[in-house]
C-alpha positions in Angstrom: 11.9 7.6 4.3 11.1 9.1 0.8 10.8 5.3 -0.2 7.8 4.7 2.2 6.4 8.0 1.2 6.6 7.1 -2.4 5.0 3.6 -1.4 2.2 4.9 0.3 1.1 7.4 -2.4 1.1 4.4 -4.8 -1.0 2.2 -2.1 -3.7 4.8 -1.8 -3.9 5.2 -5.3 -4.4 1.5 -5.8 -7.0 2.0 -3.4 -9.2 4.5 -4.7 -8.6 3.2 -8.2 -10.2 -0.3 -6.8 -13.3 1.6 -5.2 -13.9 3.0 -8.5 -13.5 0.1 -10.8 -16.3 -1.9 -8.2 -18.5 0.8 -7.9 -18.4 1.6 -11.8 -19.3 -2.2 -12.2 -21.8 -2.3 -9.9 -23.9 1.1 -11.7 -23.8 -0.4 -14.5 -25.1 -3.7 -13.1 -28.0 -1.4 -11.5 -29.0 -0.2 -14.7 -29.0 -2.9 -16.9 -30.5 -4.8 -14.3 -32.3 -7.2 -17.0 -29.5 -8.2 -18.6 -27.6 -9.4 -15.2 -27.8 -13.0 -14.9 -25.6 -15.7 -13.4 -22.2 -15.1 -15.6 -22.2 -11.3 -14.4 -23.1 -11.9 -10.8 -19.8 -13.9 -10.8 -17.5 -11.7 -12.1 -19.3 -8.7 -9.8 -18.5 -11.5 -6.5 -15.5 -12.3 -8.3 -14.0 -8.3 -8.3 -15.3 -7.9 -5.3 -13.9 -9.9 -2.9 -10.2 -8.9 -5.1 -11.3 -5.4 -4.2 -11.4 -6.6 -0.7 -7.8 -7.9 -1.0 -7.0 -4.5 -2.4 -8.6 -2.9 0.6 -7.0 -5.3 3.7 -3.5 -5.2 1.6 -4.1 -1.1 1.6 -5.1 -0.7 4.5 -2.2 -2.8 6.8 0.2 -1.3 4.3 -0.9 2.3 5.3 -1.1 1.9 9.1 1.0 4.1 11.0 3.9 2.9 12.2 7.0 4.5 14.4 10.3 5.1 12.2 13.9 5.3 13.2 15.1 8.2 11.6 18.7 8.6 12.9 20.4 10.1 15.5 18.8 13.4 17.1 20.9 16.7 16.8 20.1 17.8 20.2 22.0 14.3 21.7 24.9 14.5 19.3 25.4 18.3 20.8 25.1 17.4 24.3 27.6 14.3 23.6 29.8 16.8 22.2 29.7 19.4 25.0 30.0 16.2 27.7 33.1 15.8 26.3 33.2 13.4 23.9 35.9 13.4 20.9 34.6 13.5 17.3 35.5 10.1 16.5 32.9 8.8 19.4 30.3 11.1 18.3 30.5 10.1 15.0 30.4 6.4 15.9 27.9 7.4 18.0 25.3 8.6 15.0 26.5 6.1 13.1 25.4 3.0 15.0 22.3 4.7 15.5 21.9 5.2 12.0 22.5 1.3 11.3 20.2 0.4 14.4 17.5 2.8 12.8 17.6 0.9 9.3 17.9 -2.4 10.8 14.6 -1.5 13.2 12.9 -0.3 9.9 14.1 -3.2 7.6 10.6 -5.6 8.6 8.3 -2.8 7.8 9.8 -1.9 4.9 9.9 -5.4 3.5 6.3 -5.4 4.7 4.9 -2.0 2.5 6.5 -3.3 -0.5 4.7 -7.2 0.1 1.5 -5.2 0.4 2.3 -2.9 -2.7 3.1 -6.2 -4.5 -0.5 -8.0 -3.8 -2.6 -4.9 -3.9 -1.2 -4.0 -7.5 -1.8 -8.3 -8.1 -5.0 -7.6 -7.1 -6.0 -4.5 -8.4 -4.6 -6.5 -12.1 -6.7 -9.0 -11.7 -10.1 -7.0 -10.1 -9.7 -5.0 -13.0 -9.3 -7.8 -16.0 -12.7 -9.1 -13.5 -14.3 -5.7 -14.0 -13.7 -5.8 -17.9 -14.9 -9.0 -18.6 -17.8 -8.3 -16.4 -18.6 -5.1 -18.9 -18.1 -7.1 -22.0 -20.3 -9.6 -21.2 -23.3 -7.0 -21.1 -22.9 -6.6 -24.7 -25.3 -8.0 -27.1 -23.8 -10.5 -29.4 
């Protein structure tokens, strides 16, 4: 589970990192308003709508979701004062264990897709964003 903890620090930072680079983009825009013309207003549309890939990917990545985290403590004692030997106990938290990760395998798979095309995204929103401040500059 540290794995998907890990995962969605990194998402949220891609996150707010994107909302910054489009709003920093956008002030700027606002006041150098007379030197906006077609060029910028592309690469402004352009980082925007990658922001809003960075967003959707961010935002499906962080949903909450049940986990399996292994057996409970509580069942494995009650197996064990029921009667049951070690060796069926153990089996017993084991399979659960395996079912657990099996059960968490898709959404795993799924927070690493989304960390994959929101860090895509936030590369490419940001190379958007740059190009979109260099081209204000007087030549």
């Amino acid at each position: 589970m540290s794995f998907v903890d890990s995962i969605d620090a990194k998402i949220g930072g891609l996150f707010g990192t994107g909302s910054a680079l489009l709003g920093i983009l956008t002030a700027v825009y606002a006041l150098e308003s007379t030197l906006v013309k077609q060029a910028q207003t592309r690469y402004l549309l352009g980082a925007a709508i990658l922001y809003g890939v960075v967003a959707f990917a961010s935002i499906a990545t962080l949903m909450k979701r049940k986990w399996g985290t292994g057996p409970e403590v509580r069942a494995l004692e009650a197996l064990a004062e029921g009667g049951y030997t070690d060796e069926q106990i153990r089996w017993t938290a084991a399979s659960t264990y395996l079912d657990d990760m099996e059960r968490n395998e898709f959404w795993y798979t799924f927070k690493t897709w989304g960390l994959r095309v929101a860090v895509t995204s936030l590369f490419l929103e940001t190379v958007l964003v740059a190009l979109g401040l260099w081209s204000l500059v007087p030549r």
